[in-house]
N, C-alpha and C positions, 0 to 999 in steps of 0.2 A: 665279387667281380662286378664291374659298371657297366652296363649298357652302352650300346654303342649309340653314338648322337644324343646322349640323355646329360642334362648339365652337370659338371660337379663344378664343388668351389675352385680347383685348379683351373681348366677351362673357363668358368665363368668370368673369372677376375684376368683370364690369360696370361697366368704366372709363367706359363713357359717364357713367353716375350719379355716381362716385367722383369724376370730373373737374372734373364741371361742378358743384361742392358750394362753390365757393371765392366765391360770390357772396352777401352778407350779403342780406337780407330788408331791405324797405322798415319791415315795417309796418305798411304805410296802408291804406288801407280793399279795394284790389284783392290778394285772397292770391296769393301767388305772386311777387309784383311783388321783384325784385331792383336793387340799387344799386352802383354802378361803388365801387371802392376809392377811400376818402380819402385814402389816402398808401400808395406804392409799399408799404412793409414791412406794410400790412395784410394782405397774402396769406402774408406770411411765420407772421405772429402766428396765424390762420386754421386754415392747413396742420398747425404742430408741434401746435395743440391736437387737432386731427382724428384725427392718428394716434396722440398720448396716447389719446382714446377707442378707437382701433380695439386698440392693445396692452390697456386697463384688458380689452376683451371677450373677444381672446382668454383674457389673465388669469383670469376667471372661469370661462372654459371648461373652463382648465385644474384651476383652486382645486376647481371641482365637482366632477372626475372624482377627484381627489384625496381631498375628502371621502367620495364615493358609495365609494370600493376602503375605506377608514379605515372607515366608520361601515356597515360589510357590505351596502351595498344596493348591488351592482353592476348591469352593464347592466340585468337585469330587474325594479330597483326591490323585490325581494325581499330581506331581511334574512337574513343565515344569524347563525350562532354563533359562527364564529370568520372573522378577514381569512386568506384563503387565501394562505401563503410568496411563492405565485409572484408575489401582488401586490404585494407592497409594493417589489419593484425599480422598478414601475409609478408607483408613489406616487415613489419616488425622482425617478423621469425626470422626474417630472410637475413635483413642486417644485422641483426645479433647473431646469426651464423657465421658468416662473413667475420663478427669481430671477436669472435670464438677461436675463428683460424686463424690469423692473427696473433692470437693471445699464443696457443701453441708452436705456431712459426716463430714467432720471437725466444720462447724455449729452447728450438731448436738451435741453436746459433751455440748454445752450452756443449752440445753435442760435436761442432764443427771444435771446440776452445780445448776438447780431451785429445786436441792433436799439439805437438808439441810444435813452434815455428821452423824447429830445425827440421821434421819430419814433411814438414809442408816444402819447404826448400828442395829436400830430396826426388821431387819431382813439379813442382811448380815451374820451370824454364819446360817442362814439355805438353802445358798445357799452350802457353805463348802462341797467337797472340789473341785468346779464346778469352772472353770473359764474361761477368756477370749483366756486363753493362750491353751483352746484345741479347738478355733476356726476354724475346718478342711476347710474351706473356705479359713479364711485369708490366713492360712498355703499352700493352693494352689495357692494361690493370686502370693505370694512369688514364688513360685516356677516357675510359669507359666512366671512370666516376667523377672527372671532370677537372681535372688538372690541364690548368691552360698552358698551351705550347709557348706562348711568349713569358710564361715564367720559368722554362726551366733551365737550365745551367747548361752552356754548352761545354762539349768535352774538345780542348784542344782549337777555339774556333767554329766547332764542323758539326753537323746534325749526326743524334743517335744513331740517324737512319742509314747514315752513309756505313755503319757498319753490320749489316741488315745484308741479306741476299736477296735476292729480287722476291720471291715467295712470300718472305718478311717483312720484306717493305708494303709488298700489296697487301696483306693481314693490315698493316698500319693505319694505311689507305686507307679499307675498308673500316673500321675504325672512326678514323677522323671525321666520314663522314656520316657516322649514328649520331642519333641522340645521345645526351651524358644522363649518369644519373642527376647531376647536379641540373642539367637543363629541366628533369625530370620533377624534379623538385621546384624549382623554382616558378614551374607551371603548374604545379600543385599547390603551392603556397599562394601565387595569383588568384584563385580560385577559391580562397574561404571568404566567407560571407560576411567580413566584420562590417558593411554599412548595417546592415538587417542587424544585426546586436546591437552594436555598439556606432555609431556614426562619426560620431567625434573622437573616435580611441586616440589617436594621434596628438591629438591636441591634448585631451586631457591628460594623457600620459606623459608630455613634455612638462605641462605644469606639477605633476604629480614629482616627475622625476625632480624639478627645481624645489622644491619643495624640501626632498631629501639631500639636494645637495647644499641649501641653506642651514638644515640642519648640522650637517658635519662640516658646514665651512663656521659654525655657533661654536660648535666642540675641540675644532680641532686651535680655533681663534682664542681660547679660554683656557687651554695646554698649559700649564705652568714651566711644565720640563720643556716647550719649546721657545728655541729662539725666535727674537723678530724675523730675523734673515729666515730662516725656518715658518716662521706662519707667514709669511709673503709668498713663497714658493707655494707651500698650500693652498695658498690664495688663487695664486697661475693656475694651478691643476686644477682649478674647480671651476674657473672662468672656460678652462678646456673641456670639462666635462660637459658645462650647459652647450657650446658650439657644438661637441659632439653627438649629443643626442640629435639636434635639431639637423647634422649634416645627415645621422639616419634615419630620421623618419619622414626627411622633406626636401634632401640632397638627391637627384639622381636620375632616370629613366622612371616613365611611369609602372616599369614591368618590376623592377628593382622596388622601388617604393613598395608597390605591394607586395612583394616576397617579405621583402624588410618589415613591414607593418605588419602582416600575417604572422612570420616567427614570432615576433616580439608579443603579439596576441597571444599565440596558444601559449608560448613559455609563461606568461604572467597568467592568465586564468585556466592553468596545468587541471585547476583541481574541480572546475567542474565538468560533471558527467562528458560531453557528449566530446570534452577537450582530450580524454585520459588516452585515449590510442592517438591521435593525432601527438599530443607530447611526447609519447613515450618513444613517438617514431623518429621527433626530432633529436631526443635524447641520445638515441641510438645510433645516428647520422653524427652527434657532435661526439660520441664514442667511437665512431669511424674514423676521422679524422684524426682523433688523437690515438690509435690504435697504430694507423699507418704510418704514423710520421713517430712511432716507437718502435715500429719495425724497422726504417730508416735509422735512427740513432742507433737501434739496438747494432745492425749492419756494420756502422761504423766503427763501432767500439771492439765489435771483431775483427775489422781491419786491422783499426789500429794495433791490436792486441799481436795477430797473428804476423804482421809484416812492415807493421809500422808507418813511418810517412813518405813510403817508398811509389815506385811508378808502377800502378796497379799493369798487369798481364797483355790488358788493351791496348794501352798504351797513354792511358786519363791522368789526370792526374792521383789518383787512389784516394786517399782519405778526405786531402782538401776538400777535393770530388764530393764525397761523401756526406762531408758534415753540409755541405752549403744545400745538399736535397732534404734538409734535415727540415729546416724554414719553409717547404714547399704547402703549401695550402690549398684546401679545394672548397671547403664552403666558407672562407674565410670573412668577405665578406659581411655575410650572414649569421656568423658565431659573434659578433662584435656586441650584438643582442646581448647575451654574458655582463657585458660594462657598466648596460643599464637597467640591471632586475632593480627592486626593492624591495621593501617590505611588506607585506599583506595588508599592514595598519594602514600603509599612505597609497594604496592602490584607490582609482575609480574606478566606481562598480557600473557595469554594463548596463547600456538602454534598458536594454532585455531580457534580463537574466532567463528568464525562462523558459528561454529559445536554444539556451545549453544545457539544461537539462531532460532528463527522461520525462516524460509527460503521457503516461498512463491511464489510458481510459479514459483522459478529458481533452 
């Protein structure tokens, strides 16, 4: 027998509430009023969307905590000067959490695909005109880690928001106006100290980069199997590749320069000491990115699967809808870095090296 007022795991996790959540809303003029399932796989459909919302919150729990260590305001909402070392292992764990659930939420969607379409039809006209798309979670998901509002796709003309109740809307609000993770980041990136290493990285690194791209414009010009028409084009791309490095590391805001020069730092000297949490954390940021936007695709492919290129519930366009948030980007930007690594051999080596390293007792 249990104690009274003593926890158990029922109570703690408050399964009574949890459990008894599976019963859809009439409606009708008495609140409250709930209605039996129209067809067996309606608890299935129900259930996976339940715990997508319950993963998007922790998600966000997690995204915040992640920002709050990044953008210096830890537990106590105070701002310091600089992110203190010992956090950003923090920050690590935090985003690899994050793209953990993720990895399982995308699983999930296997689960929604054991429903047959014709099952899903037998009760889809009485979700109408309820849908995915006024997920106030997701929608802060987005926002939180820095998906800008002037990228994303409108439905129909008309903002997400407009399909949002007023409570919704002001979660939005409140939202739009935090810090992002990606604001987070990017004021952390400002913030490494590549004059004190390195002073001229930029510059050497643009010649480094020429360097390599004269090399493969030697190789790819000596091609036997290619045609002229063929190594002329080769030629374009390479002419585009020197333009592009020099538009990222000398193109832009002075705030942007230094996030852009900072990634491109740690990614290219990942390997020494004092760089290996710092990369690992951008690694794991450009694993975010590509995590969400498989979430997206994955999403879509269940549309498609389940109802085809029909007029999603909302009333959006459904999968169009769908694939075009596929594209959406948040450190975009900032990954572009990827275009221009090289090889270790044609790297320059830092002013300082020894100012990245552990330095022990001297």
């Amino acid at each position: 027998m249990t104690t009274p007022n003593v926890p158990t795991y029922g109570s703690y996790l408050q399964l009574g509430r949890v459990l008894d959540a599976q019963r859809p809303p009439t409606y009708g003029r008495t609140p409250g009023d709930t209605r039996d399932l129209l067809h067996h796989d309606e608890m299935t459909f129900i259930v996976v969307h339940q715990v997508f919302e319950l993963w998007f919150k922790l998600m966000l729990h997690e995204l915040g905590r992640a920002r709050d260590l990044l953008g210096r305001a830890p537990s106590g909402g105070v701002r310091s000067e600089t992110v203190a070392e010992r956090d950003v292992p923090d920050v690590v764990a935090t985003v690899g959490r994050v793209n953990e659930i993720l990895r399982v939420a995308v699983d999930h969607f296997r689960v929604i695909e054991t429903m047959h379409p014709l099952s899903f039809l037998a009760f889809r006209d009485a979700i109408t005109p309820a849908s995915g798309f006024q997920s106030v979670q997701f929608r802060e998901m987005e926002i939180l880690a820095g998906l800008p509002e002037a990228h994303r796709e409108r439905l129909g003309g008309g903002s997400y928001a407009l399909h949002l109740n007023p409570d919704e809307r002001a979660r939005i609000e409140r939202r739009l106006g935090e810090m992002t993770l990606k604001d987070a980041l990017l004021d952390w990136l400002g913030r490494t100290p590549i004059d004190e290493t390195f002073p001229d990285f930029a510059e050497a690194f643009r010649d480094a980069f020429d360097g390599y791209v004269a090399e493969q414009e030697a190789f790819h010009g000596s091609n036997p199997v290619l045609t002229e028409a063929e190594r002329a084009a080769a030629r374009t791309r390479f002419d585009a590749q020197r333009k592009a490095i020099r538009d990222y590391l000398f193109e832009g805001s002075p705030a942007e320069l230094k996030a852009r020069r900072a990634f491109m730092f740690i990614t290219t000297y990942r390997d020494e000491p004092l760089l290996r949490w710092p990369s690992t954390l951008l690694d794991g940021l450009v694993e975010f990115e590509q995590a969400f936007r498989m979430f997206r695709f994955r999403h879509a492919r269940m549309v498609e699967r389940m109802i085809g290129a029909r007029t999603g519930t909302g009333g959006s366009p459904g999968l169009s809808y769908l694939e075009q948030t596929t594209a959406y980007r948040i450190f975009g930007n900032l990954l572009e870095a990827r275009n221009f690594l090289i090889a270790r051999r044609l790297l320059p080596l830092p002013t300082k090296t020894q100012m990245l390293r552990f330095n022990f007792g001297n």
